[in-house]
Backbone as a ProteinNet text record, in pm:
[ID]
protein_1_A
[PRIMARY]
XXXXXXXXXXXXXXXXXXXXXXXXXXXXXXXXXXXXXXXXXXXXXXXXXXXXXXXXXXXXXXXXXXXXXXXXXXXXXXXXXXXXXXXXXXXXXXXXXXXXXXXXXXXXXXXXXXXXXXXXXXXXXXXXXXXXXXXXXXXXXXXXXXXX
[TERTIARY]
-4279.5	-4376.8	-4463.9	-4614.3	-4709.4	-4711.9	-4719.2	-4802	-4888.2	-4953.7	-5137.8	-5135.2	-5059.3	-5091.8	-5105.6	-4997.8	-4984.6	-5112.2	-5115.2	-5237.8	-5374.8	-5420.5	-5519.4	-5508.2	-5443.9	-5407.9	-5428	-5389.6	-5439.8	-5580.9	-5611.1	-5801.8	-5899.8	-5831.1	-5952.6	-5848.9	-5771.5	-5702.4	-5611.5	-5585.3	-5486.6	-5654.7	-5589.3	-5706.2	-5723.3	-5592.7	-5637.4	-5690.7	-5751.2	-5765.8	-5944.8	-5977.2	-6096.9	-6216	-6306.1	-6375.1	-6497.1	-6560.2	-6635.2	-6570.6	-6593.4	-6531.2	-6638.2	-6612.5	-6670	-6761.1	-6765.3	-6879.8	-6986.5	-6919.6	-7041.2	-7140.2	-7042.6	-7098.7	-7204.6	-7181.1	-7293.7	-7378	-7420.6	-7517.9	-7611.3	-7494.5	-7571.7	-7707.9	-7636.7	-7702.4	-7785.2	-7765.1	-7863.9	-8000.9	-7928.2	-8083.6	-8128.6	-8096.4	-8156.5	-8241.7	-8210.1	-8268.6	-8409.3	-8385	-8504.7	-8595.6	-8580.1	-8699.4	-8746.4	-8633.1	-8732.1	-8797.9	-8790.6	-8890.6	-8977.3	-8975.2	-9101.6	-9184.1	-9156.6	-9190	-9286.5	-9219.1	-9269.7	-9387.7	-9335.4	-9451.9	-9612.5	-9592.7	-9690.2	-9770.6	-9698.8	-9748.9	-9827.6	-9780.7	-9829.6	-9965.1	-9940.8	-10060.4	-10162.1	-10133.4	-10201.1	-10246.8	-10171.1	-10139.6	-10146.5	-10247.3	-10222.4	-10311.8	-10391.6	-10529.9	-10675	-10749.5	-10866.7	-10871.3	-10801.8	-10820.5	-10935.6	-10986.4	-11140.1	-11227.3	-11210.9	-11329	-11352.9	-11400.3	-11432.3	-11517.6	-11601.7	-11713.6	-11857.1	-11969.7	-12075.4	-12107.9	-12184.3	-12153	-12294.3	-12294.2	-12448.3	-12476.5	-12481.7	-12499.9	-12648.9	-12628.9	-12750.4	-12710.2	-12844.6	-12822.1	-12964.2	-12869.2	-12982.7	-13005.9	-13070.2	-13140.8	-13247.8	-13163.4	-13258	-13229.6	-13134.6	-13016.7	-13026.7	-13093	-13066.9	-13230.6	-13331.8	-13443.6	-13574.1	-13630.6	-13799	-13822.2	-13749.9	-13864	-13723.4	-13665	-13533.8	-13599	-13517.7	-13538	-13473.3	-13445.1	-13338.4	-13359	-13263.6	-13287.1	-13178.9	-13216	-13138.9	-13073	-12912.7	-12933.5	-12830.5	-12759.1	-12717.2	-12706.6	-12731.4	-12757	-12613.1	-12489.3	-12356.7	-12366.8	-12284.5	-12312.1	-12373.5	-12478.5	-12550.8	-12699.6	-12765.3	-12886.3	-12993.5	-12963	-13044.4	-12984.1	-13086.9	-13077.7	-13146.6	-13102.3	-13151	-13154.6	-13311.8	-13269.2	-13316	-13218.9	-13190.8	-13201.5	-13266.7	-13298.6	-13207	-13151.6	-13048.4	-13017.4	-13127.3	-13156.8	-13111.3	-13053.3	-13053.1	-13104.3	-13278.4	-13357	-13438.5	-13455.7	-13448.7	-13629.6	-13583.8	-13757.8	-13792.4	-13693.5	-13795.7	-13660.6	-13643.1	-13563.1	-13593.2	-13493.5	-13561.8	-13427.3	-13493.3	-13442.7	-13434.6	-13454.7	-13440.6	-13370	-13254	-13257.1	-13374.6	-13377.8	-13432.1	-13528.8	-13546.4	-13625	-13618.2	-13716.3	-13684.4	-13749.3	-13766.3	-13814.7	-13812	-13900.4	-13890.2	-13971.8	-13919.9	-13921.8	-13963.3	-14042.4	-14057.4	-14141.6	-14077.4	-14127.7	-14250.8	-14370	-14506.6	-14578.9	-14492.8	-14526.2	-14537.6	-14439.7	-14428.1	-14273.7	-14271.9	-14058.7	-14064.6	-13967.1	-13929.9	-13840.1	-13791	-13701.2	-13578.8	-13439.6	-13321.8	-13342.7	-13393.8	-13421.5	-13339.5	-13233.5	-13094.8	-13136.9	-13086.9	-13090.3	-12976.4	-12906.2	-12829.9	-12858.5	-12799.7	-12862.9	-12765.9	-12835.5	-12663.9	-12694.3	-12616.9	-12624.7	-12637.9	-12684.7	-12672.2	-12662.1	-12612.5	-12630.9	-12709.6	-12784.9	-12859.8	-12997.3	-13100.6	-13258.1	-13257.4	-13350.1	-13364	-13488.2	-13589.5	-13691.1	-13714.6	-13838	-13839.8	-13884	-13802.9	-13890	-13769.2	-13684.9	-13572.7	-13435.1	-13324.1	-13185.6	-13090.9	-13081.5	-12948.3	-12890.8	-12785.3	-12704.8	-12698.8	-12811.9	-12848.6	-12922.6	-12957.7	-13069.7	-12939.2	-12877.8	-12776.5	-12658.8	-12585.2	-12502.8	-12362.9	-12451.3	-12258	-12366.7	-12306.4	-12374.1	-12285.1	-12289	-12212.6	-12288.9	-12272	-12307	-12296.9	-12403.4	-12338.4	-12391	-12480.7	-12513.5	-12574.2	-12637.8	-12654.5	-12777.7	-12854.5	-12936	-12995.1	-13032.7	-13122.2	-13193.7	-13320.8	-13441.1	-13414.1	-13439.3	-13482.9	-13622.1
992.8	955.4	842.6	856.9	748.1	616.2	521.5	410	374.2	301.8	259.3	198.9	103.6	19.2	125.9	231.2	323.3	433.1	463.3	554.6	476.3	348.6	271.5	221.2	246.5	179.8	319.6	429.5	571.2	573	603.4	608.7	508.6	381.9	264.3	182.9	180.7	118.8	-52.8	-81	-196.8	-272.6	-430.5	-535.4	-496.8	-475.9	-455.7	-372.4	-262.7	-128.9	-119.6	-235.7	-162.8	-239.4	-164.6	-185.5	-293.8	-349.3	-438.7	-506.3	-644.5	-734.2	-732.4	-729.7	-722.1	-820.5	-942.8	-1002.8	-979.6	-888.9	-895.5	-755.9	-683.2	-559.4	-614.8	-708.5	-720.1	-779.2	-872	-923.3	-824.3	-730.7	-627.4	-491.8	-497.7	-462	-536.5	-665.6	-741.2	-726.4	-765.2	-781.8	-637.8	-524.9	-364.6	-364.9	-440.1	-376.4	-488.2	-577.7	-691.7	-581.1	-591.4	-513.4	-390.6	-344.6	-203.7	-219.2	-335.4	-364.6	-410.8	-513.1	-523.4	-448.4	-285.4	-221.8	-163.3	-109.6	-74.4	-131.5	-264.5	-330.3	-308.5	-347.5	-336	-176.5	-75.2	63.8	27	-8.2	-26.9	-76.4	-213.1	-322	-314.5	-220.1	-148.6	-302.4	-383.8	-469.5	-418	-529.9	-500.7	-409.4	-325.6	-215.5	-321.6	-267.9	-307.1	-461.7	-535.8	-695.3	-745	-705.7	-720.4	-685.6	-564.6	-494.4	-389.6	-262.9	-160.3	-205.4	-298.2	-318.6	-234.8	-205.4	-185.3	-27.9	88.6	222.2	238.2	383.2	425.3	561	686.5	824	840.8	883.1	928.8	1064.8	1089.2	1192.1	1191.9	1233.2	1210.3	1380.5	1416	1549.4	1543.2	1588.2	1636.8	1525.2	1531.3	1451.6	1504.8	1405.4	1477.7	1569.5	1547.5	1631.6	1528.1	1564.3	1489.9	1403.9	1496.8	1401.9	1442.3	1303.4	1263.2	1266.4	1281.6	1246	1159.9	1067.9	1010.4	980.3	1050.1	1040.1	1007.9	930.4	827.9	967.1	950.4	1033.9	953	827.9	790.7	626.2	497.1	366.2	346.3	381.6	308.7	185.1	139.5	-25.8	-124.6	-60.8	-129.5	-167.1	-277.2	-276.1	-217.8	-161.8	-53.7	-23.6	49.1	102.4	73.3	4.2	-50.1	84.8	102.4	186.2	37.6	36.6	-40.5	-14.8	-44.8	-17.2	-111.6	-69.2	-67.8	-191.3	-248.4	-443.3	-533.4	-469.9	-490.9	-519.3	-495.4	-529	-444.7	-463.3	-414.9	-287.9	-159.6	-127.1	-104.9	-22.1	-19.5	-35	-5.6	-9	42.7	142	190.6	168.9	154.8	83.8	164.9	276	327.6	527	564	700.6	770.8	905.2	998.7	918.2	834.1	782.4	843	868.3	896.3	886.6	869.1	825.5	930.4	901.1	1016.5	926.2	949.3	884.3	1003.3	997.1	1111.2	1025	1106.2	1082.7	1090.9	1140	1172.6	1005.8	920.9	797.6	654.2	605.4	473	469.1	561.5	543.6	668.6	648.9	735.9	850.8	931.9	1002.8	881.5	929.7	838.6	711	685	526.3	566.3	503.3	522.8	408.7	448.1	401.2	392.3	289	318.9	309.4	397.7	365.8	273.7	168.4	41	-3.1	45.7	1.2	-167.8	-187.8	-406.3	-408.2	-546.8	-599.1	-766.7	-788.7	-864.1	-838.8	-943.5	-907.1	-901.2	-784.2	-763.1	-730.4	-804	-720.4	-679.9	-589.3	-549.7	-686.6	-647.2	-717.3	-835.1	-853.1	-908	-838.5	-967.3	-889.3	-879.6	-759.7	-742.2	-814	-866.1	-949.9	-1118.1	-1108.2	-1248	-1255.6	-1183.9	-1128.5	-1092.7	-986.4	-966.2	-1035.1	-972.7	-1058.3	-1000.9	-854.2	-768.5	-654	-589.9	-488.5	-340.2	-242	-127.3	-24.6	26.8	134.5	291.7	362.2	478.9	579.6	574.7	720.1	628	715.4	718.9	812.7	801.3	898.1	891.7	949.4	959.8	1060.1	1009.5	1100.2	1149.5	1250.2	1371.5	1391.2
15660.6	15562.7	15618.8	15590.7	15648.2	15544.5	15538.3	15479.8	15529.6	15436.8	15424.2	15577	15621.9	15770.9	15869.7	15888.1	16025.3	15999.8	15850.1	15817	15886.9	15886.4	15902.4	16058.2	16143.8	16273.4	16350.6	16291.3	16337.8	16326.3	16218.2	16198.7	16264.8	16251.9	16285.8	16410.5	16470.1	16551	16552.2	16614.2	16645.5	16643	16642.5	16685	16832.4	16880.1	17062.7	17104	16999.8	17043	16999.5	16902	16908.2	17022.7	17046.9	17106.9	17153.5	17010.3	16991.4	16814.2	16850.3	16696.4	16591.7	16500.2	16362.2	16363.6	16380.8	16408.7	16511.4	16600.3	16733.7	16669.8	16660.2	16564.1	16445.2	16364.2	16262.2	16323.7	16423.9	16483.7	16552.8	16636.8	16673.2	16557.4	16466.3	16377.2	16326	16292.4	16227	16341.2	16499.2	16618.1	16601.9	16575.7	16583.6	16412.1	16323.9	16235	16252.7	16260.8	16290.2	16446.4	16513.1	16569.5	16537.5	16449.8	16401.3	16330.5	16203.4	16111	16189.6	16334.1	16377.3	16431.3	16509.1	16502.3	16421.9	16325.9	16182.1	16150	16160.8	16066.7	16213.5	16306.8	16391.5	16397	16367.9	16379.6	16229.2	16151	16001.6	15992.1	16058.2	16060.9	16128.9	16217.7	16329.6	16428.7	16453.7	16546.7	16650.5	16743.4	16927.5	16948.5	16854	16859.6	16869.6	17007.8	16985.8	16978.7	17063.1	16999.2	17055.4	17139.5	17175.9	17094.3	17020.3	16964.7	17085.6	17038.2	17072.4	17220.8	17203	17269.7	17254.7	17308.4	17269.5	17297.5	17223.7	17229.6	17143.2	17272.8	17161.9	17228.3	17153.2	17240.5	17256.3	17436.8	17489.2	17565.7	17585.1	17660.5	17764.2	17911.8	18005.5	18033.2	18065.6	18105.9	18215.1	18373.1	18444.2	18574.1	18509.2	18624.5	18782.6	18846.5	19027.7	19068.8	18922.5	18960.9	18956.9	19002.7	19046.6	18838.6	18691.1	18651.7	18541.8	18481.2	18393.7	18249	18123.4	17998.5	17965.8	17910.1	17843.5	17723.9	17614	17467.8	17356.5	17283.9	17222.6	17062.9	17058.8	16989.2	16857.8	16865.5	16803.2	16847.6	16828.3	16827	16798.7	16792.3	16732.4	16688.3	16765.4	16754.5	16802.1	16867	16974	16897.2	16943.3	16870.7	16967.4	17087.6	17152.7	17288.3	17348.2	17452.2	17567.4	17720.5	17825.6	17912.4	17998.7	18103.2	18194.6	18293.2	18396.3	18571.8	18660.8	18765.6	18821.3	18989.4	19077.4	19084.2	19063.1	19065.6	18927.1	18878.4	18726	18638.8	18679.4	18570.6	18443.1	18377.3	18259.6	18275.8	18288	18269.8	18098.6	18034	17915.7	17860.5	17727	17635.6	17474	17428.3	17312.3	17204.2	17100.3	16978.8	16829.7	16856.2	16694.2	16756.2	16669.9	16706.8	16679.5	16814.8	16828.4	16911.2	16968.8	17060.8	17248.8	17282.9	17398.5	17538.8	17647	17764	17865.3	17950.3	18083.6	18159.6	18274.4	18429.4	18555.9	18643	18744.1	18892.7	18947.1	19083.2	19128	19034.1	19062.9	19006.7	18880.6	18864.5	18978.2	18913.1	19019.9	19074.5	19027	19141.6	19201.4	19306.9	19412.5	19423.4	19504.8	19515	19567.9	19488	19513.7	19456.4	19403.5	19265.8	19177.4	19158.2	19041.6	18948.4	18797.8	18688.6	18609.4	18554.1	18466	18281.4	18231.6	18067.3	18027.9	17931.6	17871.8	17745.9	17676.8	17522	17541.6	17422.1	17426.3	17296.3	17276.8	17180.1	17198.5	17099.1	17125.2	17107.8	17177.2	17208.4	17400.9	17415.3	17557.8	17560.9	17686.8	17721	17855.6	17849.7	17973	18109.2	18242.5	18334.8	18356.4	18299	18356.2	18342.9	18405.7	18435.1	18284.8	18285.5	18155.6	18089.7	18237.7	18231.2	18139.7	18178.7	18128.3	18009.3	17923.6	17863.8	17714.1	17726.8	17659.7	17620.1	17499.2	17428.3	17505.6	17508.7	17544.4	17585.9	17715.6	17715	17803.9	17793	17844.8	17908.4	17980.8	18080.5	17996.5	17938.2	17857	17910	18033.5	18119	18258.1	18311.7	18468.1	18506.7	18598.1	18679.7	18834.4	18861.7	18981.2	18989.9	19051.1	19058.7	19196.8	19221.8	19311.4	19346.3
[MASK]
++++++++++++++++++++++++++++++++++++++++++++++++++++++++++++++++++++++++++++++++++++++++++++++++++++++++++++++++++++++++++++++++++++++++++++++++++++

């Protein structure tokens, strides 16, 4: 016949037998449930996303990429308060400011074959005839070209 002690020393063991002590065990649980709530809470709070900010964005579209005469046309301003087209030197040639705006560049004007441009959203005021860089608040690279 069993009693309650030999019944309980079978199922759950001797002190010598078990593995980890009842106190180390609740700590262990206590440190696992504390980072999962921090977890949690960070997927929640959406913590650690974007702590910069997105930075500066604006859809263009260049057309005619690699040929004698480029378009570039503004088809959405995001967050940007416009659009820089920028020569190799980094200075600013024109810049357009409202969607559906758009520009074209060709080799029969005043630039050459192989004269690269980059397009760069800004934020800020920019004009033409100086450098970006200096000119702008924040500014990003959102297309590219070269004439042919």
């Amino acid at each position: 016949m069993l009693d309650g002690k030999t019944l309980r020393n079978k199922l759950v063991g001797s002190d010598n037998e078990r593995a980890v002590s009842p106190v180390i065990g609740v700590i262990l649980m206590v440190a696992i449930t504390v980072i999962l709530a921090a977890v949690i809470a960070t997927l929640v709070m959406d913590f650690g996303e974007n702590v910069d900010g997105p930075g500066v964005n604006a859809g263009v579209s260049v057309s005619g990429d690699g040929t004698d005469t480029v378009t570039v046309s503004v088809s959405d301003l995001g967050n940007s308060d416009g659009v820089a087209i920028v020569d190799s030197s980094g200075s600013v040639i024109e810049t357009l400011t409202s969607t559906g705006a758009s520009t074209s560049y060709s080799t029969s004007g005043s630039y050459s074959s192989g004269d690269s441009f980059t397009v760069q959203a800004y934020k800020g005021s920019v004009s033409s005839g100086s450098g970006i860089d200096t000119q702008a608040q924040e500014n990003s690279v959102v297309g590219e070209f070269t004439l042919q």
